[in-house]
N, C-alpha and C positions, 0 to 999 in steps of 0.2 A: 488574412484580413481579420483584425477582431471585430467584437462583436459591435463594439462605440464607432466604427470605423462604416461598417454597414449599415450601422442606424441612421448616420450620418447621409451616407448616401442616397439609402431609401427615401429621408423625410426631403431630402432637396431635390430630389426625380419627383416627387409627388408636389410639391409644391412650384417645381418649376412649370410641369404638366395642367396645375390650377391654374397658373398665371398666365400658360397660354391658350386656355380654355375664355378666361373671362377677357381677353382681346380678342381674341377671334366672335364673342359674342357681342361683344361691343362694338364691332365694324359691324356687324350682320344688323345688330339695332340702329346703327348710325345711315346703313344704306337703307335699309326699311324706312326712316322718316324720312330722308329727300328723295326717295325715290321717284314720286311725284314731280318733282321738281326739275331731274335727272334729265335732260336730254343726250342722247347719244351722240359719240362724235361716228363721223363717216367719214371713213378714208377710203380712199381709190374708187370713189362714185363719180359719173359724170358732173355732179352738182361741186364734187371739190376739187374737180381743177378748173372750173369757169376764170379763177385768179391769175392763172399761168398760161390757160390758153383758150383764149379768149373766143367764142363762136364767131364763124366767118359768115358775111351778109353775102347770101347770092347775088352775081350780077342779070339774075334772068331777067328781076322785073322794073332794075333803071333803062335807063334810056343811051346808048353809046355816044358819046362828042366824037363828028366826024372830025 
């Protein structure tokens, strides 16, 4: 490996390394200002499957038709 050949490679690992420095900062800024805003989803809580299955009405407190 000459020497133009490792310069090379040095300055694109280093600069590949900025570039995923200043994304990863920039989602971390980006979830920082909606965070507020941000509500969570909930999967597999009683509340998200009201859609598919729906609460059954007890028959205690009608009245039976003879």
């Amino acid at each position: 490996m000459s020497l133009e050949q490792a310069s090379t490679f040095f300055i694109g690992s280093l600069l590949t390394m900025l570039g995923f420095i200043v994304v990863v900062s920039g989602i971390v800024i980006i979830n920082n200002i909606i965070h507020k805003y941000w509500k969570p989803i909930k999967l597999f809580t009683p509340d998200s499957w009201k859609g598919f299955n729906p609460p059954v009405e007890h028959l205690e407190n009608t009245k039976e038709i003879k």
